[in-house]
PyMOL Python script that loads the backbone (N, CA, C, O; Angstrom):
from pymol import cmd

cmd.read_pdbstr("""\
ATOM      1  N   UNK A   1     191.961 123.853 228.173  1.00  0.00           N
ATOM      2  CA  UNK A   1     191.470 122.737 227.412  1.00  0.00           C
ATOM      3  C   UNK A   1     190.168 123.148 226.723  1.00  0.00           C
ATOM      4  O   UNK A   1     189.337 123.890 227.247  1.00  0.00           O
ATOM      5  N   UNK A   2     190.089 122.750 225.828  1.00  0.00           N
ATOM      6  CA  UNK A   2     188.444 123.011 224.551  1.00  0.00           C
ATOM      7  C   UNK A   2     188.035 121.817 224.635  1.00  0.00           C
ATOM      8  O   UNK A   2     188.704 120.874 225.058  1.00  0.00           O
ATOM      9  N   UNK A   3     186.891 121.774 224.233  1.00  0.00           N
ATOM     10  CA  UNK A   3     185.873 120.463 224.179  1.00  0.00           C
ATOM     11  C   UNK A   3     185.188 120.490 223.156  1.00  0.00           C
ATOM     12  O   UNK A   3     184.259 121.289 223.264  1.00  0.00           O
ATOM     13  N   UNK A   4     185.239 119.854 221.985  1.00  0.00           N
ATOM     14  CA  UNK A   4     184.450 119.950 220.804  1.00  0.00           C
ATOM     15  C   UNK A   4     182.789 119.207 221.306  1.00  0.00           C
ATOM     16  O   UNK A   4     182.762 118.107 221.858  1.00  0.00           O
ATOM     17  N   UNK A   5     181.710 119.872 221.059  1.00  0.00           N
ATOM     18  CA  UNK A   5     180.790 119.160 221.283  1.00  0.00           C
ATOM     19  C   UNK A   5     179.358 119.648 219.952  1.00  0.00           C
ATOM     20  O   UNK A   5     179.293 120.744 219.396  1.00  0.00           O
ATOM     21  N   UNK A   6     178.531 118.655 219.770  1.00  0.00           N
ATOM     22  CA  UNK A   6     177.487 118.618 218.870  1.00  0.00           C
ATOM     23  C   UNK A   6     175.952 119.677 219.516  1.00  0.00           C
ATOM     24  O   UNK A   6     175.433 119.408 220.599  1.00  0.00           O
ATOM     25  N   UNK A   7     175.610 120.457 218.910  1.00  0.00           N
ATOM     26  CA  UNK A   7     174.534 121.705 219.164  1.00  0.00           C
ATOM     27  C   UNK A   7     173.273 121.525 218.230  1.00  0.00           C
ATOM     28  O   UNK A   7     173.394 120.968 217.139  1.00  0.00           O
ATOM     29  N   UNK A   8     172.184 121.956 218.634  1.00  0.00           N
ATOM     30  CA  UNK A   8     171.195 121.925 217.581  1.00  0.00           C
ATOM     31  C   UNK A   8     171.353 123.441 216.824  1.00  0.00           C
ATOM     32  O   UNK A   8     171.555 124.462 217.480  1.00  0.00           O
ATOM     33  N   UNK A   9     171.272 123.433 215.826  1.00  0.00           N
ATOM     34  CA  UNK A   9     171.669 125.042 214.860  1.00  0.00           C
ATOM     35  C   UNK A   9     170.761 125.865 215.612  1.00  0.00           C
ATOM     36  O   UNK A   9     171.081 127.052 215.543  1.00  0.00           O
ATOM     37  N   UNK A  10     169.683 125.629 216.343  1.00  0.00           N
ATOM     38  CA  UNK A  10     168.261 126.440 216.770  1.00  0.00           C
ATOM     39  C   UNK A  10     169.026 127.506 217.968  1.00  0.00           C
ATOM     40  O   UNK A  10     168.935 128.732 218.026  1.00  0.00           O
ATOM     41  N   UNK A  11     169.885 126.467 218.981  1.00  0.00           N
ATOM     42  CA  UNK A  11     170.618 126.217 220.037  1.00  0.00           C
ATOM     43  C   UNK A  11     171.689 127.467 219.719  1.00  0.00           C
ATOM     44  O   UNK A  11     171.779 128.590 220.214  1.00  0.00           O
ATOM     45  N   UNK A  12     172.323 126.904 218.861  1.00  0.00           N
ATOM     46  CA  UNK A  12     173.377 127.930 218.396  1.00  0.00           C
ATOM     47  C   UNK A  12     172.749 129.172 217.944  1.00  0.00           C
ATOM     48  O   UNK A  12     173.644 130.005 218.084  1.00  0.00           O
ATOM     49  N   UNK A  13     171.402 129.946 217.342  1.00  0.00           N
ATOM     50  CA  UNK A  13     171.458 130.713 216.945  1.00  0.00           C
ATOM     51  C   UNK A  13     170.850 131.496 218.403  1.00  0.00           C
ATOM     52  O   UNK A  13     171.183 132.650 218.672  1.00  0.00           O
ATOM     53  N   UNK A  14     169.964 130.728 219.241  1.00  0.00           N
ATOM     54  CA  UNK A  14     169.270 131.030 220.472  1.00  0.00           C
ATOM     55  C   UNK A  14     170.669 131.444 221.460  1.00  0.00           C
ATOM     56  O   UNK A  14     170.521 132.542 221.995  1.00  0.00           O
ATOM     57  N   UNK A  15     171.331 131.099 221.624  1.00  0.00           N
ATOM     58  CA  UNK A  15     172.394 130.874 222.704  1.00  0.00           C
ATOM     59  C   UNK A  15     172.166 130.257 223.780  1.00  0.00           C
ATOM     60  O   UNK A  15     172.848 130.457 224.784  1.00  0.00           O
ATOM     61  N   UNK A  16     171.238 129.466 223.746  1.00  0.00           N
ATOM     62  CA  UNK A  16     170.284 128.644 224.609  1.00  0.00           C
ATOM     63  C   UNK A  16     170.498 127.056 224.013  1.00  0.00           C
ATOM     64  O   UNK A  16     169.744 126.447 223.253  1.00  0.00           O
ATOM     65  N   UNK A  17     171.736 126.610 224.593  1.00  0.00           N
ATOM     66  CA  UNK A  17     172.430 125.077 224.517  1.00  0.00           C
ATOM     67  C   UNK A  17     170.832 124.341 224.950  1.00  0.00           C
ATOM     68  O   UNK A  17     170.597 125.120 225.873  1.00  0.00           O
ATOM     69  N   UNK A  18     169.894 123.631 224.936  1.00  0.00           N
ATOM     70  CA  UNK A  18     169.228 122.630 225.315  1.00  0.00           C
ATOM     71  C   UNK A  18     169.457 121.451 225.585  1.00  0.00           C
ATOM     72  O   UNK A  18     168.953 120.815 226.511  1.00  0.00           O
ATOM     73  N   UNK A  19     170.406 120.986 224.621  1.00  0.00           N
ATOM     74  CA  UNK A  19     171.341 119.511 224.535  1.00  0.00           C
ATOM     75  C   UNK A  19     172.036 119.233 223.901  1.00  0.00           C
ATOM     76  O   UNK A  19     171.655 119.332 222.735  1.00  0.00           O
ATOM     77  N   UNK A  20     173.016 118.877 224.020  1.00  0.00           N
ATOM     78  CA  UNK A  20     174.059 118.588 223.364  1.00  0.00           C
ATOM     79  C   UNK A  20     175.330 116.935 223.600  1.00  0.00           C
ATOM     80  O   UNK A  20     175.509 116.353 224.669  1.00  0.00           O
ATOM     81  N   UNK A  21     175.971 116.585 222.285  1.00  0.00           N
ATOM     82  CA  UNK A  21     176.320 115.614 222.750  1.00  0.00           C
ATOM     83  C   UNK A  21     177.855 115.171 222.050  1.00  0.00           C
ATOM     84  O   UNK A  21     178.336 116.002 221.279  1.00  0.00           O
ATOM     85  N   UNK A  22     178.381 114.308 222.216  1.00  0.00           N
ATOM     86  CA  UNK A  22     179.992 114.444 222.257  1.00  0.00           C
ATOM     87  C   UNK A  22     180.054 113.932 220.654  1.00  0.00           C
ATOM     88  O   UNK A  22     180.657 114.557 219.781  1.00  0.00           O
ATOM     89  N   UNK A  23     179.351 112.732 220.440  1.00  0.00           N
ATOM     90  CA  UNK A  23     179.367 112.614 218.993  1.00  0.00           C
ATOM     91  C   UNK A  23     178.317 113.033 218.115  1.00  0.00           C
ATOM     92  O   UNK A  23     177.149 113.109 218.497  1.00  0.00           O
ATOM     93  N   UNK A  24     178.742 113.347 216.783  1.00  0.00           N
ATOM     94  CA  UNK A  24     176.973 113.827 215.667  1.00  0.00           C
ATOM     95  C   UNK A  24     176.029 112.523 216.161  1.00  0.00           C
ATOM     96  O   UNK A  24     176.359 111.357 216.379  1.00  0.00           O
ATOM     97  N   UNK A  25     174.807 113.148 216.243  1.00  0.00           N
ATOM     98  CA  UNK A  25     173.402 112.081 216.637  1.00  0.00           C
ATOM     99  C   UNK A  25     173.581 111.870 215.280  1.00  0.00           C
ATOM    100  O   UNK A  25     174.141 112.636 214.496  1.00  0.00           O
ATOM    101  N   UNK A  26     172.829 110.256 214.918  1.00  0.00           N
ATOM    102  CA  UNK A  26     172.211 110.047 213.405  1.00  0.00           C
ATOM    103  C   UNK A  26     171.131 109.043 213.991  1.00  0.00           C
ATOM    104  O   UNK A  26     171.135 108.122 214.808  1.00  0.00           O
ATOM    105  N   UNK A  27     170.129 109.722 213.107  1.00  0.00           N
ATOM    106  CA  UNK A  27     169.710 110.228 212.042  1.00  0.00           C
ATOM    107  C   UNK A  27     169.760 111.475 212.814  1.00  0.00           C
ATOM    108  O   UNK A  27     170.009 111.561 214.017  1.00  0.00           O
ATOM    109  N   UNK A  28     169.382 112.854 211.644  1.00  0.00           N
ATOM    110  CA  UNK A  28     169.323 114.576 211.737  1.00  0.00           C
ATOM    111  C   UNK A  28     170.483 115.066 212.003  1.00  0.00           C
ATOM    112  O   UNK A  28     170.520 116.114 212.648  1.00  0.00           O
ATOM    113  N   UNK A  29     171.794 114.394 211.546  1.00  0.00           N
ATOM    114  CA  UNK A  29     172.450 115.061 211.720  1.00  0.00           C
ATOM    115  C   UNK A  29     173.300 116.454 211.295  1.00  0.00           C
ATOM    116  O   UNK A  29     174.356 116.979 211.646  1.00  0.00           O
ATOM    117  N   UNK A  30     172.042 116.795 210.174  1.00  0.00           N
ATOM    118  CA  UNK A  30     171.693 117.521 209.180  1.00  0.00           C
ATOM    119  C   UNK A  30     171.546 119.454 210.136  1.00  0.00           C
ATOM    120  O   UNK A  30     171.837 120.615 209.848  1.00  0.00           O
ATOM    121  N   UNK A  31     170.912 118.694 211.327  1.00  0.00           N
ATOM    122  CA  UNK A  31     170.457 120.137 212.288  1.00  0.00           C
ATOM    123  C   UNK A  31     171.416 120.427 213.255  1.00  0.00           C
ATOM    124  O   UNK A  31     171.064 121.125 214.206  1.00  0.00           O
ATOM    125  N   UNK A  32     172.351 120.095 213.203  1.00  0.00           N
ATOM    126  CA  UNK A  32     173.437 120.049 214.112  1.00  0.00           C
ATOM    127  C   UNK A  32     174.722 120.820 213.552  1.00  0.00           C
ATOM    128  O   UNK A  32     175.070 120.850 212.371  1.00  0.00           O
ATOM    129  N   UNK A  33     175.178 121.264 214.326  1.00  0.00           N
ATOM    130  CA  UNK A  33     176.712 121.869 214.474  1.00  0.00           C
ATOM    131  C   UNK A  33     177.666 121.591 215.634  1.00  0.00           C
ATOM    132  O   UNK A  33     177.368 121.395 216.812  1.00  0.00           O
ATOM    133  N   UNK A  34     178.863 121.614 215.069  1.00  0.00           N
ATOM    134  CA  UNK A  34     179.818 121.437 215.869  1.00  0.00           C
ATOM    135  C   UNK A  34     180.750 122.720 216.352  1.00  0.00           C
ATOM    136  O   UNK A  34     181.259 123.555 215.605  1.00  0.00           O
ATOM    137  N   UNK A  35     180.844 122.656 217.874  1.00  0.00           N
ATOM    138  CA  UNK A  35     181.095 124.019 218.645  1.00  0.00           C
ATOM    139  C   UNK A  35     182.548 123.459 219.408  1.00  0.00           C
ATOM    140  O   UNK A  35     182.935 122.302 219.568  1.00  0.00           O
ATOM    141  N   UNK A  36     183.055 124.501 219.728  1.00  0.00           N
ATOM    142  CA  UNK A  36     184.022 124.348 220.739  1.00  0.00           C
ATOM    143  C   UNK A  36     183.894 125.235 221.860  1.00  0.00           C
ATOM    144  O   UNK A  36     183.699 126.450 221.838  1.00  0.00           O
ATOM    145  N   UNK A  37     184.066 124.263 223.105  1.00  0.00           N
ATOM    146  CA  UNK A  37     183.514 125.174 224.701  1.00  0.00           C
ATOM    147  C   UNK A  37     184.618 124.662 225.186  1.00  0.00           C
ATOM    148  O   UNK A  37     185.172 123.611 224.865  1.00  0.00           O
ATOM    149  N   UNK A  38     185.057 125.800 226.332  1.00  0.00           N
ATOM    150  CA  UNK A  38     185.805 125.705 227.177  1.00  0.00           C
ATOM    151  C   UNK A  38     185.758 124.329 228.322  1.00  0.00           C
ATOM    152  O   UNK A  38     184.723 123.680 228.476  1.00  0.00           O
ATOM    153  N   UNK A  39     186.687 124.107 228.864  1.00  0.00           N
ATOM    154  CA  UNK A  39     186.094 123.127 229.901  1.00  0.00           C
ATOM    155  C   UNK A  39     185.270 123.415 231.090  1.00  0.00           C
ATOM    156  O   UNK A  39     184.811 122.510 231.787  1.00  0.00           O
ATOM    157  N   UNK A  40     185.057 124.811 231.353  1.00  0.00           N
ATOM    158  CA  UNK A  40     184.259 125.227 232.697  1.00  0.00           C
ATOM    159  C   UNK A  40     182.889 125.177 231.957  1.00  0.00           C
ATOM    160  O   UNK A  40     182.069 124.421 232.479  1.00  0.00           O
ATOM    161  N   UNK A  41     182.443 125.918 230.710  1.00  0.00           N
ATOM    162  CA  UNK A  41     180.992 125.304 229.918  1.00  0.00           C
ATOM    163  C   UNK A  41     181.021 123.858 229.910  1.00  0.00           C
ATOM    164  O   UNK A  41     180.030 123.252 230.319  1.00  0.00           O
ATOM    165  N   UNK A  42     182.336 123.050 229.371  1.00  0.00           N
ATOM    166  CA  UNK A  42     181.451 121.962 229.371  1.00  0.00           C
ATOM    167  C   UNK A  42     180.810 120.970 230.846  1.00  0.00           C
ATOM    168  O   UNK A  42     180.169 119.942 230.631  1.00  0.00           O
ATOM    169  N   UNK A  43     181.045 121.371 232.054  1.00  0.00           N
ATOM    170  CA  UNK A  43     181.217 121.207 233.134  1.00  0.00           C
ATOM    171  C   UNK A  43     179.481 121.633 233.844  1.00  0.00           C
ATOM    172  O   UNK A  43     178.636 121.019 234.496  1.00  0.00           O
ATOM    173  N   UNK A  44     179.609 122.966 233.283  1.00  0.00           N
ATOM    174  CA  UNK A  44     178.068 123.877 233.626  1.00  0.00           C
ATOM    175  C   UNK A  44     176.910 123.088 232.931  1.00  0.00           C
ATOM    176  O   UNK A  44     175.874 122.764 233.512  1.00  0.00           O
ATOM    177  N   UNK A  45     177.228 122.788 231.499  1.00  0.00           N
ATOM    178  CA  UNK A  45     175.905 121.821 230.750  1.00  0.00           C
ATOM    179  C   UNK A  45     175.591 120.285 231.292  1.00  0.00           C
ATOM    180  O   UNK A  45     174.642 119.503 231.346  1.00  0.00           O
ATOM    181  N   UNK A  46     176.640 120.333 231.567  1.00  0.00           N
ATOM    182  CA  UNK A  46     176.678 118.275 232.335  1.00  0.00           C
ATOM    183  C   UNK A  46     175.737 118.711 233.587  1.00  0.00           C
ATOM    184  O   UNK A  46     174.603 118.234 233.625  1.00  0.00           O
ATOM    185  N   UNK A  47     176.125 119.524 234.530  1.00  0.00           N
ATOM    186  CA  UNK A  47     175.686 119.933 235.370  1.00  0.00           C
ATOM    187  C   UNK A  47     173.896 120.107 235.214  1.00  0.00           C
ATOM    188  O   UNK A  47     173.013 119.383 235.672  1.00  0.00           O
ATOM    189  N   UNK A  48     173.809 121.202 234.490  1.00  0.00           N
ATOM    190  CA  UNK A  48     172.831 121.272 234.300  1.00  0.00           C
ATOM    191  C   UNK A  48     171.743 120.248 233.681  1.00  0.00           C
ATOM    192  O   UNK A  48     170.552 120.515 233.840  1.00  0.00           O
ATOM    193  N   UNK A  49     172.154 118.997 232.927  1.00  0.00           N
ATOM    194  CA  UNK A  49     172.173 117.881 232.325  1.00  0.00           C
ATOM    195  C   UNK A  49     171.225 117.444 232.831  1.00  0.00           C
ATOM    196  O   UNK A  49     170.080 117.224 232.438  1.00  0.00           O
ATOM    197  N   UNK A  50     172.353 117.165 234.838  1.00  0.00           N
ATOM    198  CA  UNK A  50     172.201 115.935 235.647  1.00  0.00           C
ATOM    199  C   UNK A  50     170.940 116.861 236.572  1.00  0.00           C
ATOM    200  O   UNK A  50     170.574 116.330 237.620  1.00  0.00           O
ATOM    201  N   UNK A  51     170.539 117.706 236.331  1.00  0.00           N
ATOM    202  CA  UNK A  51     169.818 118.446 238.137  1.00  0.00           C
ATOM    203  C   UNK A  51     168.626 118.851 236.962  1.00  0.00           C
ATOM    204  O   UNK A  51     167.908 119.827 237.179  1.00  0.00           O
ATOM    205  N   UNK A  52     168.501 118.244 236.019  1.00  0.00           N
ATOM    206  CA  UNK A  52     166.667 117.986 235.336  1.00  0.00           C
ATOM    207  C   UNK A  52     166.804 116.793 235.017  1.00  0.00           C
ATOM    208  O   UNK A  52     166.078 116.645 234.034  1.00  0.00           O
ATOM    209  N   UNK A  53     167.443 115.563 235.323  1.00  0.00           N
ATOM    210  CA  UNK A  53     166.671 114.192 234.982  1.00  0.00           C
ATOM    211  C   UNK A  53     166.472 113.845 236.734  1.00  0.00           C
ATOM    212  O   UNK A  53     167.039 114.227 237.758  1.00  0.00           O
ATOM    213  N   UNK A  54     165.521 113.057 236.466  1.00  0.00           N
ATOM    214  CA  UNK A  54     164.890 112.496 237.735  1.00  0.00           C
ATOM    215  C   UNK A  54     165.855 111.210 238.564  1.00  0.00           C
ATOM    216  O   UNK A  54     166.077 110.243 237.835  1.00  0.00           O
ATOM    217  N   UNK A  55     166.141 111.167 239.272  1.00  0.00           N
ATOM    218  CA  UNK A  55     166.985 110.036 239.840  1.00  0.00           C
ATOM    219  C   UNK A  55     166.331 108.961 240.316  1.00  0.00           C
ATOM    220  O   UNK A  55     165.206 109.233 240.734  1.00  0.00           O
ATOM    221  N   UNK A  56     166.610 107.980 240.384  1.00  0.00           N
ATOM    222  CA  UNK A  56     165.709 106.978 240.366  1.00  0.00           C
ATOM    223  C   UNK A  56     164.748 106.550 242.046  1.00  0.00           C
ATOM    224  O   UNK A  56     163.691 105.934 242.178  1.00  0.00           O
ATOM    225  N   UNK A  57     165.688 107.203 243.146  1.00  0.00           N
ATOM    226  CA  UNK A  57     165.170 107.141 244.454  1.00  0.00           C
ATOM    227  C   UNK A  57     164.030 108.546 244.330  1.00  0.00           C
ATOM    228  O   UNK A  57     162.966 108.488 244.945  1.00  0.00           O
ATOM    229  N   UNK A  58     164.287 109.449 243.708  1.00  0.00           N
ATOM    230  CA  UNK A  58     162.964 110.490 243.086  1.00  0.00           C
ATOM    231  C   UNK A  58     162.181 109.254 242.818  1.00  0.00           C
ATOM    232  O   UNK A  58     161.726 108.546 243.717  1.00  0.00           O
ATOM    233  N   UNK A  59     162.024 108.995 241.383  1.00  0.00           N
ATOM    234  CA  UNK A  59     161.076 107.971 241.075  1.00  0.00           C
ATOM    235  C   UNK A  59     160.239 106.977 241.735  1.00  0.00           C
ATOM    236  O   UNK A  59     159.131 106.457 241.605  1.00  0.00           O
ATOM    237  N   UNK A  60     160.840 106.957 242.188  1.00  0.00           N
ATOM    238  CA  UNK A  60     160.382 105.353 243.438  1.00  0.00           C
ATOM    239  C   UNK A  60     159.274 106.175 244.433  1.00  0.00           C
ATOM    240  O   UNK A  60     158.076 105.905 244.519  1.00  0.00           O
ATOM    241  N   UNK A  61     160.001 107.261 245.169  1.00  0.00           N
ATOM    242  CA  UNK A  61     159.016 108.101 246.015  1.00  0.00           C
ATOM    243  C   UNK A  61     158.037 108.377 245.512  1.00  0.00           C
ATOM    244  O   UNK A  61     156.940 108.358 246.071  1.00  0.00           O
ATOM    245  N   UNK A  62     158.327 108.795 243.953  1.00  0.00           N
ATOM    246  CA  UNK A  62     156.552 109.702 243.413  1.00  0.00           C
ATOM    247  C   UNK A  62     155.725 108.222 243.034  1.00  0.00           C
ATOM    248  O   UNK A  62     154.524 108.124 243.284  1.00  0.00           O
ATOM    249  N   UNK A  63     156.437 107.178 242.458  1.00  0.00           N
ATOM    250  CA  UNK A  63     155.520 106.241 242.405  1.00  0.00           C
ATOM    251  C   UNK A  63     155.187 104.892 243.309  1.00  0.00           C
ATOM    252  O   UNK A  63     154.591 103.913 242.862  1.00  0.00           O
ATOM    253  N   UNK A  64     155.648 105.015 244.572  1.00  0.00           N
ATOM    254  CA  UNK A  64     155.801 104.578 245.155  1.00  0.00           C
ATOM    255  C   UNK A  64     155.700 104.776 246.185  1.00  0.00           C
ATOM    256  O   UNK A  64     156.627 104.773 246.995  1.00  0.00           O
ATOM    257  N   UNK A  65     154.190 105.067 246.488  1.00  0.00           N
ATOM    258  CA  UNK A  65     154.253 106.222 247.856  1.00  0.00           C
ATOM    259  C   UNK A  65     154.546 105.716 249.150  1.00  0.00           C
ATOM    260  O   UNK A  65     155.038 106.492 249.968  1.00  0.00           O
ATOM    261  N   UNK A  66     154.252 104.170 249.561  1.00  0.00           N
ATOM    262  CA  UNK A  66     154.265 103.729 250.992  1.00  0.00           C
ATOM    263  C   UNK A  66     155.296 103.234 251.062  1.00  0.00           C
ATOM    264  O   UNK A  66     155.562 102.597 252.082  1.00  0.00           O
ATOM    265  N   UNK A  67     156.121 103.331 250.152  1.00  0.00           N
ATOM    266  CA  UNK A  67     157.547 102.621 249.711  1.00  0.00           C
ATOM    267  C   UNK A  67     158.362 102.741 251.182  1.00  0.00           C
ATOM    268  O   UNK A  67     158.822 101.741 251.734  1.00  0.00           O
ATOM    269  N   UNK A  68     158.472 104.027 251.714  1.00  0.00           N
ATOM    270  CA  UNK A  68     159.324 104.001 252.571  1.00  0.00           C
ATOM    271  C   UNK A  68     158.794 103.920 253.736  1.00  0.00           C
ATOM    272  O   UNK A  68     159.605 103.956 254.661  1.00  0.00           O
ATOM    273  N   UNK A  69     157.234 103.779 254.131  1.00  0.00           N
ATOM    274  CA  UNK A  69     156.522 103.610 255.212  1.00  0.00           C
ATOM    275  C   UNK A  69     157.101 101.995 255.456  1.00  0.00           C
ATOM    276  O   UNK A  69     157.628 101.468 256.436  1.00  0.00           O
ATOM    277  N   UNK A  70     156.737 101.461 254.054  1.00  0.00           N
ATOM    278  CA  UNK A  70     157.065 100.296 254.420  1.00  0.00           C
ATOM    279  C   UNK A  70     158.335  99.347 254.500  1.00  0.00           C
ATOM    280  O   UNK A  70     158.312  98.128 254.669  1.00  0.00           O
ATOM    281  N   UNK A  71     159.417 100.137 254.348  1.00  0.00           N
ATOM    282  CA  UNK A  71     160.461  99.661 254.424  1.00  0.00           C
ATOM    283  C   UNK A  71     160.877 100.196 256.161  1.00  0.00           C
ATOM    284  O   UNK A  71     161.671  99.527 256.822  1.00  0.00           O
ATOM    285  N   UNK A  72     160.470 100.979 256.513  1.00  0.00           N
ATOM    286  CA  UNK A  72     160.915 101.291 257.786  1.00  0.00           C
ATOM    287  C   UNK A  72     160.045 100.109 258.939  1.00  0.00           C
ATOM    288  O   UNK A  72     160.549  99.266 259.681  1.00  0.00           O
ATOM    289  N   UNK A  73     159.025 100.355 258.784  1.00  0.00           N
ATOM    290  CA  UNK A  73     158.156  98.972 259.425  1.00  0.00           C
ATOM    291  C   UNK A  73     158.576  97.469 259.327  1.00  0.00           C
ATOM    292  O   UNK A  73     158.336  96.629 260.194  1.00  0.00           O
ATOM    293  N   UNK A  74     159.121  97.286 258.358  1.00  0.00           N
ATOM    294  CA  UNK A  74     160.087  95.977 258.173  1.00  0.00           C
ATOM    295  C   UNK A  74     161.275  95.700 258.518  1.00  0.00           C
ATOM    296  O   UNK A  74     161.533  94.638 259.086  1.00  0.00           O
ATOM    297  N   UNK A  75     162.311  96.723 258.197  1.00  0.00           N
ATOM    298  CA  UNK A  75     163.359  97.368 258.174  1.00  0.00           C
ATOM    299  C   UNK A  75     164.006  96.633 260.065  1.00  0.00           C
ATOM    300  O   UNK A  75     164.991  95.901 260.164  1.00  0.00           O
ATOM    301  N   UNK A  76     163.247  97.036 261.138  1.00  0.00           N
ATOM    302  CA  UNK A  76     163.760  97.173 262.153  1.00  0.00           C
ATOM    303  C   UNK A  76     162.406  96.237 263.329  1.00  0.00           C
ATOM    304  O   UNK A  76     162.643  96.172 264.536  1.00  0.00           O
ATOM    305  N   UNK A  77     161.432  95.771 262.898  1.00  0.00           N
ATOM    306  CA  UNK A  77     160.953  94.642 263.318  1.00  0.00           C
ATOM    307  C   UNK A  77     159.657  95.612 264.156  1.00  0.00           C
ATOM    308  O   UNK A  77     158.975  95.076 265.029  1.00  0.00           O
ATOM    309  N   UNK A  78     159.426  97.208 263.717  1.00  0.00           N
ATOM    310  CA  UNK A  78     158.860  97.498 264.785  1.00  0.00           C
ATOM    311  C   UNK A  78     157.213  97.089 264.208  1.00  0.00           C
ATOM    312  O   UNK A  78     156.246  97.220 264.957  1.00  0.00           O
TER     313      UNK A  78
END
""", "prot")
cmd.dss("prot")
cmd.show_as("cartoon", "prot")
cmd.util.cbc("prot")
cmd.orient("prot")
């Protein structure tokens, strides 16, 4: 199976995918090209996608520091 997907031309000339996305972005869609990847690439970029955005129980911890002090203290009556 192939996967047509949208590249920044920078991306394509680097060989260094940064981001990419299933339909042309607009506006700029001027800097973009359209590639075809196998399904095991498109699998590796999702991947890689998901393990640099922050998840939201991340979030909560960094801003939220007693967050779980205090849910455990409540949590069970101690």
């Amino acid at each position: 199976m192939k996967i047509l997907i949208w590249i920044k031309k920078e991306d394509a000339i680097s060989g260094n995918i940064t981001e990419h996305h299933i339909q042309c972005p607009q506006p700029g869609y001027q800097n973009y090209i359209q590639v075809i990847i196998s399904q095991d690439e498109f699998v590796r970029l999702r991947d890689k996608a998901l393990d640099t955005k922050e998840t939201y129980p991340d979030f909560a911890r960094k801003h939220y520091h007693d967050l779980d002090k205090e849910f455990d203290e409540t949590a069970f009556g101690d």
